[in-house]
VEXSENU-531344 format. One record per residue: residue number from 0; residue in one letter; z, y, x of N, C-alpha, C, O in turn. Coordinates in pm, whole numbers, always signed. Atoms other than C-alpha are relative to their C-alpha. Example, Ala and Ser with C-alpha at 12.3 -4.5 7.8 and 13.67 -1.06 7.14 Angstrom:
// residues 2
{0 A {+0 -119 +89} {+780 -450 +1230} {+0 +120 +90} {+66 +118 +194}}
{1 S {-6 -119 -82} {+714 -106 +1367} {+73 +109 -77} {+90 +220 -26}}
This chain:
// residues 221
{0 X {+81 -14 +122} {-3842 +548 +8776} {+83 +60 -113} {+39 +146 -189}}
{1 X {-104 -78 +94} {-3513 +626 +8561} {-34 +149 +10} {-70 +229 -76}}
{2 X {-66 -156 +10} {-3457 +944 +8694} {-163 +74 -13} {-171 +177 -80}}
{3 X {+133 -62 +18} {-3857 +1034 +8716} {-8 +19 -175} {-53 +130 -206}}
{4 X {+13 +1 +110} {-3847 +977 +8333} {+96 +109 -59} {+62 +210 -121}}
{5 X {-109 -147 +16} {-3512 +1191 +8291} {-71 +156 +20} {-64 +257 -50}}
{6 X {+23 -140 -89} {-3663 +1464 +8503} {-158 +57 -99} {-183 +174 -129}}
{7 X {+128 -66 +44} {-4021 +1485 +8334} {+42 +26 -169} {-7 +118 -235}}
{8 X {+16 -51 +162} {-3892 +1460 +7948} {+91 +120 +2} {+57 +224 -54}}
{9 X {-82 -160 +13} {-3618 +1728 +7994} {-113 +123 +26} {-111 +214 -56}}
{10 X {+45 -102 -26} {-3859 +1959 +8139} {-111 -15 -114} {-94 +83 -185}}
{11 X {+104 +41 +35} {-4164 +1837 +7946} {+51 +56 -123} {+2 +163 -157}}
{12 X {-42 -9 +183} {-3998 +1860 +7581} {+15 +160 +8} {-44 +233 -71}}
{13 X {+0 -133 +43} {-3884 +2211 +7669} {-98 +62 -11} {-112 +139 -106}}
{14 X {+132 -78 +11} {-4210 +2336 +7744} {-103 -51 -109} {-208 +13 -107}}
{15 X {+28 +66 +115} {-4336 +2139 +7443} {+62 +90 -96} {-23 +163 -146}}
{16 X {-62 -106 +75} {-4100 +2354 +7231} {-49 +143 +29} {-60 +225 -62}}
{17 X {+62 -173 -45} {-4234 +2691 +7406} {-165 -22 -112} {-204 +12 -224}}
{18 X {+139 +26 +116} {-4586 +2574 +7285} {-20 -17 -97} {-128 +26 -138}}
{19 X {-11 +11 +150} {-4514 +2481 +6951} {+68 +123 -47} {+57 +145 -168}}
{20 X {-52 -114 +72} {-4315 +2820 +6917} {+108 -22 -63} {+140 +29 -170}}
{21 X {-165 +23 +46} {-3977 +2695 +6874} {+62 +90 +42} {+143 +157 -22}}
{22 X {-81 -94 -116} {-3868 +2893 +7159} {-66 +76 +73} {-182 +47 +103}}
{23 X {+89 -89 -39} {-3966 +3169 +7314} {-39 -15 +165} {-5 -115 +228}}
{24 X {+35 +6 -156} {-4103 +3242 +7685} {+210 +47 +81} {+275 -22 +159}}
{25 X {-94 -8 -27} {-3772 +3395 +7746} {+133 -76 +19} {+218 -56 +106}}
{26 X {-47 +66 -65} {-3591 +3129 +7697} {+24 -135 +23} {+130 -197 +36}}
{27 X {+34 +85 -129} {-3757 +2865 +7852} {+54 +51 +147} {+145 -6 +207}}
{28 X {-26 -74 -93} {-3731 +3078 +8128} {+133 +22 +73} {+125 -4 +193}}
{29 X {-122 -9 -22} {-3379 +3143 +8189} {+79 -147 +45} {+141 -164 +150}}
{30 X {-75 +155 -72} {-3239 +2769 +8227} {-108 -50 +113} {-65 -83 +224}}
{31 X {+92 +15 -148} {-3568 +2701 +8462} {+31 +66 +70} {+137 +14 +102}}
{32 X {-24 -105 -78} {-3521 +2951 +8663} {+83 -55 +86} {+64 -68 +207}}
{33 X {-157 +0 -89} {-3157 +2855 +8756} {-56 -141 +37} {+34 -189 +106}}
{34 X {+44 +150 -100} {-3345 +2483 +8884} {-55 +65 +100} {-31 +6 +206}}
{35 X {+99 -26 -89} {-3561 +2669 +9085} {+59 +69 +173} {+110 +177 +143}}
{36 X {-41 -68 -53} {-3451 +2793 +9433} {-36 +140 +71} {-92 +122 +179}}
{37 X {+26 -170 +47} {-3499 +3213 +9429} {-143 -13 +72} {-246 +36 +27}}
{38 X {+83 -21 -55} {-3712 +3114 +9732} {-172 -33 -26} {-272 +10 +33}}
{39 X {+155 +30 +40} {-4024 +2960 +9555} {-6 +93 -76} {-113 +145 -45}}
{40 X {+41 -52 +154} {-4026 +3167 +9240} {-93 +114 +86} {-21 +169 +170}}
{41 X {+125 -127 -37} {-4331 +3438 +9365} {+24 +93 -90} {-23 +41 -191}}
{42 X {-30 -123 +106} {-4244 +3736 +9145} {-141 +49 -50} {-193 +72 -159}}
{43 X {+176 -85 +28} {-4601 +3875 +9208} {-62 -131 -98} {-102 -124 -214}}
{44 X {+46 +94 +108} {-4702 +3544 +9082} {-15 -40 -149} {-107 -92 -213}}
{45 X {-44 +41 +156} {-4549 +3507 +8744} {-72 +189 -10} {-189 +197 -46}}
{46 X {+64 -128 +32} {-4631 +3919 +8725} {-180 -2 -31} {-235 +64 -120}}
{47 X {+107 -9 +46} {-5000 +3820 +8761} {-75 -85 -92} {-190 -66 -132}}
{48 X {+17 +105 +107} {-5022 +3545 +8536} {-54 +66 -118} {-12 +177 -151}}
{49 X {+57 -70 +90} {-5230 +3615 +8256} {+56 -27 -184} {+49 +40 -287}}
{50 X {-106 -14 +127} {-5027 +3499 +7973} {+150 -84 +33} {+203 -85 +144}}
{51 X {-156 +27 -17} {-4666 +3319 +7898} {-51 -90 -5} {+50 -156 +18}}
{52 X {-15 +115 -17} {-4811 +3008 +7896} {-46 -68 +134} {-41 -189 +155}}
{53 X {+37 +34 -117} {-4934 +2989 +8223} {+117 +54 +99} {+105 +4 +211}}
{54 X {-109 +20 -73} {-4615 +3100 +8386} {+106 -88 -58} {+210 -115 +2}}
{55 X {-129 +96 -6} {-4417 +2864 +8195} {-90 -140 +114} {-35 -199 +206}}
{56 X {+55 +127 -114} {-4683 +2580 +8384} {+67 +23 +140} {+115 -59 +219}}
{57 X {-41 -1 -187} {-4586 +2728 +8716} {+139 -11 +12} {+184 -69 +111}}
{58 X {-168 +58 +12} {-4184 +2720 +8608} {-3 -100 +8} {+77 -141 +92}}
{59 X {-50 +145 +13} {-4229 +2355 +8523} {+4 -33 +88} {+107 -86 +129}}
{60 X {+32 +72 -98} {-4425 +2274 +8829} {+131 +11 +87} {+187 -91 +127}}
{61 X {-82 -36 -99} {-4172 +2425 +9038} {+127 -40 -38} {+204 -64 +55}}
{62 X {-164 +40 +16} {-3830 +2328 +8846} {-70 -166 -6} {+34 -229 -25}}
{63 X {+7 +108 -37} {-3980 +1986 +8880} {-9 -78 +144} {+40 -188 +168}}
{64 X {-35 -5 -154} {-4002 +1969 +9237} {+107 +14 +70} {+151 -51 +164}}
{65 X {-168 +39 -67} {-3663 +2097 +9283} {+58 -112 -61} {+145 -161 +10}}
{66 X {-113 +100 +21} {-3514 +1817 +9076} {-49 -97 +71} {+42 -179 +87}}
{67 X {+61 +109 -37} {-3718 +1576 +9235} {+35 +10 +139} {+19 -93 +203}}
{68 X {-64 +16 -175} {-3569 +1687 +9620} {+138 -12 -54} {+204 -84 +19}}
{69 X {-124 +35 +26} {-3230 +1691 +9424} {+17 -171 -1} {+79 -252 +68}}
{70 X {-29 +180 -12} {-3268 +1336 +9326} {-58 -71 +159} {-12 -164 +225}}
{71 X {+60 +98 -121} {-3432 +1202 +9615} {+145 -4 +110} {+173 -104 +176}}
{72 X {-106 -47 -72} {-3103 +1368 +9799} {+132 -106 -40} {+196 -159 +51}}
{73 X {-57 +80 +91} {-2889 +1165 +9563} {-12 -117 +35} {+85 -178 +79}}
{74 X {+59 +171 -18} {-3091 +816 +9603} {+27 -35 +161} {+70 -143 +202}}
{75 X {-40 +87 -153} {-3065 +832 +10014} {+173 +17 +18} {+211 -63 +103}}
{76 X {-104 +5 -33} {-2698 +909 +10021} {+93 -120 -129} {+204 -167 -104}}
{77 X {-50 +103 +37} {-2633 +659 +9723} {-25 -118 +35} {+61 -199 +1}}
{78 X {+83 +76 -41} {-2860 +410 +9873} {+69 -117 +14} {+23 -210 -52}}
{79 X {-100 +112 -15} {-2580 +153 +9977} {+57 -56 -131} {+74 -174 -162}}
{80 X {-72 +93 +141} {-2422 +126 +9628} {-126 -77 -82} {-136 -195 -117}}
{81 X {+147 +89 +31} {-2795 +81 +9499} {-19 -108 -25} {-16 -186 -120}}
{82 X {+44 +147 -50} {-2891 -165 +9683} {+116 -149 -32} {+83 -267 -22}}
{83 X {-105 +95 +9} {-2552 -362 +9609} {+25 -5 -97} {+119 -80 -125}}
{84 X {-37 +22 +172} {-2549 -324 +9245} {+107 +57 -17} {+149 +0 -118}}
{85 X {-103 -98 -7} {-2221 -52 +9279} {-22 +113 -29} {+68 +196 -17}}
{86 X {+21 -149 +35} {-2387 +246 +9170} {-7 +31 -197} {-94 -5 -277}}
{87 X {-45 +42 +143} {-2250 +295 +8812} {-67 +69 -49} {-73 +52 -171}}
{88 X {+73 -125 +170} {-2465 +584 +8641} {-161 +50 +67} {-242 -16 +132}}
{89 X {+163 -17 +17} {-2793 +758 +8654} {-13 +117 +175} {+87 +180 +206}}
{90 X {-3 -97 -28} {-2918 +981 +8939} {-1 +111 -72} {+106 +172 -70}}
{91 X {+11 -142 +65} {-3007 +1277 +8744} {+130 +86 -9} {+147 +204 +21}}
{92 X {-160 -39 +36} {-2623 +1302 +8643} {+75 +16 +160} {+189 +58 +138}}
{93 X {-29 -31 -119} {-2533 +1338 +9019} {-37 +108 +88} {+23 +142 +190}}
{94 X {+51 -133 -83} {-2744 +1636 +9134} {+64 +99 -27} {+131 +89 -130}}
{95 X {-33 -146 +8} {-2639 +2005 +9169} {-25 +44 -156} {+64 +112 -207}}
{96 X {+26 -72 +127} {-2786 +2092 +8821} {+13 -62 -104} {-50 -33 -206}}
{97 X {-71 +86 +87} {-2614 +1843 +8639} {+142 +10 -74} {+198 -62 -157}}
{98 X {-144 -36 +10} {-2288 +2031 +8632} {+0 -17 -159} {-102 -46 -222}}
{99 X {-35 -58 +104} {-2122 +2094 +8308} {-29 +123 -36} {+23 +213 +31}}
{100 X {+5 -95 +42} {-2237 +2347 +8125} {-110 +91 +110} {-98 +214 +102}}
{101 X {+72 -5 -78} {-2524 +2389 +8415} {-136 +42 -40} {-141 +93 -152}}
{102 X {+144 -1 +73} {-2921 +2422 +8373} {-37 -96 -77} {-63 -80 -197}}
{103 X {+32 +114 +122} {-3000 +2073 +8250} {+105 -3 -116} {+66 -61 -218}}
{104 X {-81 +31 +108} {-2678 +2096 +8024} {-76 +122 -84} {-84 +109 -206}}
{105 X {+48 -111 +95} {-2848 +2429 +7899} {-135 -55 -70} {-177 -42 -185}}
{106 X {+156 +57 +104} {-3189 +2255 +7835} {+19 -77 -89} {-55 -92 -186}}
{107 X {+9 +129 +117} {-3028 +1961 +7662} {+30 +83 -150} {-28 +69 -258}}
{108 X {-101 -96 +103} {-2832 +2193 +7431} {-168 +99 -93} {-186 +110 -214}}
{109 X {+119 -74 +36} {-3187 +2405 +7389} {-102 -118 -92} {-146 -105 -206}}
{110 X {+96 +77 +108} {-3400 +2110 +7269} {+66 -39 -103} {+17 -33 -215}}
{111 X {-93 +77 +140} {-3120 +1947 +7049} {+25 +96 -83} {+72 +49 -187}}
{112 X {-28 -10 +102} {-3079 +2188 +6862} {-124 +127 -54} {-122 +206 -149}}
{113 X {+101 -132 +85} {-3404 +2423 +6829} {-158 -101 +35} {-269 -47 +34}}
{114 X {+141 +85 -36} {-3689 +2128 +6922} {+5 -163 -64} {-82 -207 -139}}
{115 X {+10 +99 +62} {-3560 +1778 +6846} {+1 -16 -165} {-73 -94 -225}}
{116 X {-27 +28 +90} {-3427 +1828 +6523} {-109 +63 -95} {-87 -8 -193}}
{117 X {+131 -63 +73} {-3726 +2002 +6332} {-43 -93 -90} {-30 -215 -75}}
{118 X {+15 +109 +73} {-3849 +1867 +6052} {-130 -109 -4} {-149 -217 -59}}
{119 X {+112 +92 -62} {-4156 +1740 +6185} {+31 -56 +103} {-77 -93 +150}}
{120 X {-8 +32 -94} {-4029 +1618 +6456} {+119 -188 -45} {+143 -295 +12}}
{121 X {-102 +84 +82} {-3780 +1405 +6218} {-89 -87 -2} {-97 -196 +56}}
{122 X {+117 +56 +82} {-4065 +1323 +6055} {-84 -134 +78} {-107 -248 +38}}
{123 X {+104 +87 -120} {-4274 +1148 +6336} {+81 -120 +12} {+54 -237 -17}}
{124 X {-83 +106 -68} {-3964 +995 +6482} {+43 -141 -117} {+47 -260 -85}}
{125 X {-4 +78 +146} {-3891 +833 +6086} {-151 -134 +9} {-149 -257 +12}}
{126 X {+160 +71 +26} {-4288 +703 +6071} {-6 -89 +148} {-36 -209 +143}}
{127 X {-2 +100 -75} {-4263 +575 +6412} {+102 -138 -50} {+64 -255 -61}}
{128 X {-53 +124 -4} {-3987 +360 +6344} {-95 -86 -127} {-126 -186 -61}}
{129 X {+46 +69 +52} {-4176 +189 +6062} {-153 -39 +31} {-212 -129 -28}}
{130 X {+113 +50 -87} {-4488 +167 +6263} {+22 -76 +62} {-45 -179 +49}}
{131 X {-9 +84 -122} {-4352 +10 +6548} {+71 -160 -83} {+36 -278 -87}}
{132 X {-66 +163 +71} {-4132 -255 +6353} {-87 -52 -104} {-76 -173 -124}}
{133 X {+81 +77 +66} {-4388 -319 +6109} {-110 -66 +75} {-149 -178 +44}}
{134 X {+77 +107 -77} {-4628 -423 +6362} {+40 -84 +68} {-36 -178 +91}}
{135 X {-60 +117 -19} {-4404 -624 +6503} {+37 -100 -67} {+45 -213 -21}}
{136 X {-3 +107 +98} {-4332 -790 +6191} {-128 -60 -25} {-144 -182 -26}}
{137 X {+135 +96 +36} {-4675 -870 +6113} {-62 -124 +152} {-96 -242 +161}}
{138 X {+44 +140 -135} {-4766 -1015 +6497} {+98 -119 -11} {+68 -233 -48}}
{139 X {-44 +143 +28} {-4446 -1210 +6513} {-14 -100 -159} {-31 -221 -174}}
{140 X {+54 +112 +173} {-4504 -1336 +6103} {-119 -78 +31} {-147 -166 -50}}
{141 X {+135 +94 -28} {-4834 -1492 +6265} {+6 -104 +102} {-51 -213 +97}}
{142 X {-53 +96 -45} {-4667 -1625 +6548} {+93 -137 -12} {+118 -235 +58}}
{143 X {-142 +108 +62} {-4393 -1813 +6332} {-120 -99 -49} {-117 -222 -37}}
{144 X {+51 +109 +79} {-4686 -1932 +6138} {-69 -87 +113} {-79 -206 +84}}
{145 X {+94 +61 -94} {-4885 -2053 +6434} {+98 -112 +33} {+67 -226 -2}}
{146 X {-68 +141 -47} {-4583 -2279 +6588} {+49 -72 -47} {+96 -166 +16}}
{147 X {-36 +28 +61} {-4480 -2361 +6281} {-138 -132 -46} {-120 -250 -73}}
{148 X {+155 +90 +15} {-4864 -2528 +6224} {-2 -64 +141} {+13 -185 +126}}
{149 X {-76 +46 -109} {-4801 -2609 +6585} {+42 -147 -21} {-28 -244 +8}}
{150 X {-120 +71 -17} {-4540 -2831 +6537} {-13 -128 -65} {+40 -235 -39}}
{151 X {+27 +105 +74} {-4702 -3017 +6265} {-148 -48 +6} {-221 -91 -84}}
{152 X {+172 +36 -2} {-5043 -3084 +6388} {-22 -171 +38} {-124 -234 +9}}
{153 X {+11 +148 -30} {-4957 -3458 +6527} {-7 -46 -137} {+94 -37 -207}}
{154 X {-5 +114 +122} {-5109 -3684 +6204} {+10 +101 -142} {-18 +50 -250}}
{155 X {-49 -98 +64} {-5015 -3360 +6003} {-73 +78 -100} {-103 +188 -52}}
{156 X {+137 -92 +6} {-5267 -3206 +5772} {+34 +129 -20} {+104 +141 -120}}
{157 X {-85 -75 -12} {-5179 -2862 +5842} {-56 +154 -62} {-14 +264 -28}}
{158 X {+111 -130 +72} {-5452 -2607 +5609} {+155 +69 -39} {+202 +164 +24}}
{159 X {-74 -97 +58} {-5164 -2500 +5409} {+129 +70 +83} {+196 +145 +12}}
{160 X {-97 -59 -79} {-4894 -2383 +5709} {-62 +77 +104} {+6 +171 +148}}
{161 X {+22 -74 -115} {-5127 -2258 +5994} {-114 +142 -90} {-233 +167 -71}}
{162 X {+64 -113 +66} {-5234 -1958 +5770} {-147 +72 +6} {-179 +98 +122}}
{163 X {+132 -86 -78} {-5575 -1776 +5790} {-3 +168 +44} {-63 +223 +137}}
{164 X {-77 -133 -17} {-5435 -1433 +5771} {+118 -20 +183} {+157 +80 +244}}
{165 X {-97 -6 -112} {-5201 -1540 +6096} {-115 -12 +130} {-125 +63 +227}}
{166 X {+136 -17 -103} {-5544 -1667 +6291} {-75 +121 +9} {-136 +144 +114}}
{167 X {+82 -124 -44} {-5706 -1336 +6245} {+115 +82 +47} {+89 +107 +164}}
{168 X {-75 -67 -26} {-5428 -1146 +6294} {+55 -40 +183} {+74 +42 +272}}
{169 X {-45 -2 -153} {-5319 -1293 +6635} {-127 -4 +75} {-105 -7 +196}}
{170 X {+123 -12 -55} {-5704 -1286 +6733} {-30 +141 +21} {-135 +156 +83}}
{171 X {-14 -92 -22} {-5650 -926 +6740} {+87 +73 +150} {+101 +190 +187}}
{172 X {-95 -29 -100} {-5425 -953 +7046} {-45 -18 +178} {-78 -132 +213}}
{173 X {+102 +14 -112} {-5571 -923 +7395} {-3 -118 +72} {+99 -163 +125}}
{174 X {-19 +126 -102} {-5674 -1226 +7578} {+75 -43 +83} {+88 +26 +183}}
{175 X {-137 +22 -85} {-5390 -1409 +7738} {+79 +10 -68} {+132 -101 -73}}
{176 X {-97 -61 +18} {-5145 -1246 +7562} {+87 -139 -72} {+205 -103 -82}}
{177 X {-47 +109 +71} {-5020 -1578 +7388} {+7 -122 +52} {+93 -207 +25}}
{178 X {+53 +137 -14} {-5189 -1851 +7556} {-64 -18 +168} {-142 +66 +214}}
{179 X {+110 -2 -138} {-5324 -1969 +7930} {-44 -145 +0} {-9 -212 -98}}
{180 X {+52 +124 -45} {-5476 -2283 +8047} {+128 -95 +11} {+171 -189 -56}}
{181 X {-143 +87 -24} {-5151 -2377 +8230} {+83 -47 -142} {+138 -155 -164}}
{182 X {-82 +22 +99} {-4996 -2344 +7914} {-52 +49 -127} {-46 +168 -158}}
{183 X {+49 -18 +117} {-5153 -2378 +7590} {+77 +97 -86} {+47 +215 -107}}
{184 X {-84 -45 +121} {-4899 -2295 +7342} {+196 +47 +75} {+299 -12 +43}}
{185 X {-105 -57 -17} {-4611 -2069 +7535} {+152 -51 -71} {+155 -108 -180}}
{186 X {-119 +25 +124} {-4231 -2118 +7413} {-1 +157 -82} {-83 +229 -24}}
{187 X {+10 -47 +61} {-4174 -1840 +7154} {+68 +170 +70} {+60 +292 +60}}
{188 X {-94 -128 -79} {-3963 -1625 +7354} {-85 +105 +68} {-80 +228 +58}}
{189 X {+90 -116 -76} {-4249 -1516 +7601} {-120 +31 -75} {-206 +107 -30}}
{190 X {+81 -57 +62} {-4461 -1489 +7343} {+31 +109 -81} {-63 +178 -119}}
{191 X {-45 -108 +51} {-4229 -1230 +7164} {-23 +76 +96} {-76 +180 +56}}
{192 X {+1 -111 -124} {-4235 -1047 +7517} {-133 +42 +24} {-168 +158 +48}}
{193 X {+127 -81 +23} {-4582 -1041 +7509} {-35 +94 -138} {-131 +171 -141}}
{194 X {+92 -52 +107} {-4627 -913 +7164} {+23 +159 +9} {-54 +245 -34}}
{195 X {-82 -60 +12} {-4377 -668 +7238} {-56 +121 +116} {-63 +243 +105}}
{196 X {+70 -99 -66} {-4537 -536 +7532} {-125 +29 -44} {-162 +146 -37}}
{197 X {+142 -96 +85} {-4882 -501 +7356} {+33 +151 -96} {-26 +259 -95}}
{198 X {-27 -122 +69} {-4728 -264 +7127} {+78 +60 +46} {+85 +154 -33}}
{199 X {-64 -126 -39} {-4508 -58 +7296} {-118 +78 +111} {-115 +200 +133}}
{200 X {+144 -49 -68} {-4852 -8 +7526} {-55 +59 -72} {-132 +138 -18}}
{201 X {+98 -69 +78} {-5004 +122 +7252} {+12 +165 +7} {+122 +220 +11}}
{202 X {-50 -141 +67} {-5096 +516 +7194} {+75 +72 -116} {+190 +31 -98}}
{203 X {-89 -21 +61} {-4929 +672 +6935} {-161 +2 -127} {-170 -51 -237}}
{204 X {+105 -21 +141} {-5259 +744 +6714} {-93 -159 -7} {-175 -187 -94}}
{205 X {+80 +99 +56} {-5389 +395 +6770} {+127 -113 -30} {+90 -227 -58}}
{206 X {-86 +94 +110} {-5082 +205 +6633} {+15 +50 -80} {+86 -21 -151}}
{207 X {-3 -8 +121} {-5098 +417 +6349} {-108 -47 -65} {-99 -113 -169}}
{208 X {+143 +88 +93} {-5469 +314 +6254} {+48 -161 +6} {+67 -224 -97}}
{209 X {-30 +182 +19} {-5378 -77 +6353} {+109 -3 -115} {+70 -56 -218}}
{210 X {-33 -1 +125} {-5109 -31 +6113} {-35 +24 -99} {+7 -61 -178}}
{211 X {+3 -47 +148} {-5216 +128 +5810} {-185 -66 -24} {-246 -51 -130}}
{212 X {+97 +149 +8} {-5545 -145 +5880} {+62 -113 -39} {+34 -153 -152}}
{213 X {-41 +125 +31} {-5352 -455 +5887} {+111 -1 -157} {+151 -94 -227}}
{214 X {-69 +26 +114} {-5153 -342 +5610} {-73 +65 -141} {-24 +74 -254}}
{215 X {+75 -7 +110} {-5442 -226 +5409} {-34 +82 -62} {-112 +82 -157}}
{216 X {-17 -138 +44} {-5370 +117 +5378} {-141 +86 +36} {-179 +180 -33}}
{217 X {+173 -18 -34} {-5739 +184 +5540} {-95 -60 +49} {-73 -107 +161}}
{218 X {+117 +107 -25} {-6029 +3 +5581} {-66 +14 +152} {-122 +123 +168}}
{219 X {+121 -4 -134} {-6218 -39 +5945} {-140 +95 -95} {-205 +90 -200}}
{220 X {+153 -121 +33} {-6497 +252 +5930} {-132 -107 +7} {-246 -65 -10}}
């Protein structure tokens, strides 16, 4: 799954940069290429292609396929350290096109410095981080209050600690995610792991509406 993730954002981001017009067809083209082996590339193929963005699709498809028999090549001959917990680094970094100064060293070098750094691209990566940690602050701030009301419910009168803002707010969270039969009231830990996986599940355009909802910035339509 590592190296599937390696293998699709390297290729993925570059051709992401072609489309946005960071970079041209040309050179996308040139570091794919050298993944590809001479024998798939169809010449007539890319020749009849009707624009540049439909032969960069058929580059991807195809420089993704070779890395994906590279690694697989990798995984059965590392297979023993694997399995024994001895295999110290990533596939990806072990295949043929991993060299120094190689194709993937040419793509990394290509997005870092004409795709990641952009100022929209800053931009996003900036707003995510205060998306993602602010919704995490607000779920766990509802969870503190919940075990905190919790804690004092034996004999306890507990209006002013188990918040009403923390009950709607964790009523927003998908069934289960907090609570089962077996176990009413979770310890806090797997309830951080749940909250944690709700939101990193999320799309990217619907944790920005749940945020800038719960914090007030726009109203439910």
């Amino acid at each position: 799954m590592e190296a599937a993730d390696d293998i699709a954002y390297r290729i993925i981001d570059l051709e992401d940069g072609f489309r946005l017009g960071r970079i041209t067809y040309a050179e996308f083209a040139k570091p794919i290429k050298l993944l590809i082996p001479a024998s798939w590339i169809k010449r007539e193929r890319l020749k009849l292609e009707f624009d540049d963005q439909a032969r960069v699709s058929y580059l991807r498809a195809l420089a993704i396929s070779s890395l994906i028999k590279q690694v697989s090549k990798v995984f059965n001959r590392k297979l023993h350290l694997i399995m024994t917990g001895k295999y110290p680094g990533e596939l990806i970094e072990d295949i043929p096109a991993a060299i120094k100064k190689g194709p993937l060293d040419s793509i990394s070098n290509l997005t870092c410095k004409r795709i990641y750094t952009t100022a929209r691209v800053l931009e996003t990566e900036a707003a995510g981080y205060e998306v993602i940690g602010g919704l995490l602050d607000i779920f766990w701030q509802a969870i503190e209050d919940k075990y905190a009301s919790n804690k004092r419910r034996n004999g306890v009168k507990n209006d002013d600690v188990y918040k009403y803002k923390a009950k709607k707010v964790l009523q927003l969270l998908p069934d289960g995610a907090l609570a089962s039969r077996e176990t009413p009231f979770p310890d806090r830990y797997q309830q951080l792991l749940h909250v944690i996986d709700y939101v990193t599940g999320m799309t990217d355009t619907f944790a920005l509406t749940l945020y800038r909802k719960l914090k007030g910035i726009a109203l439910p339509s």
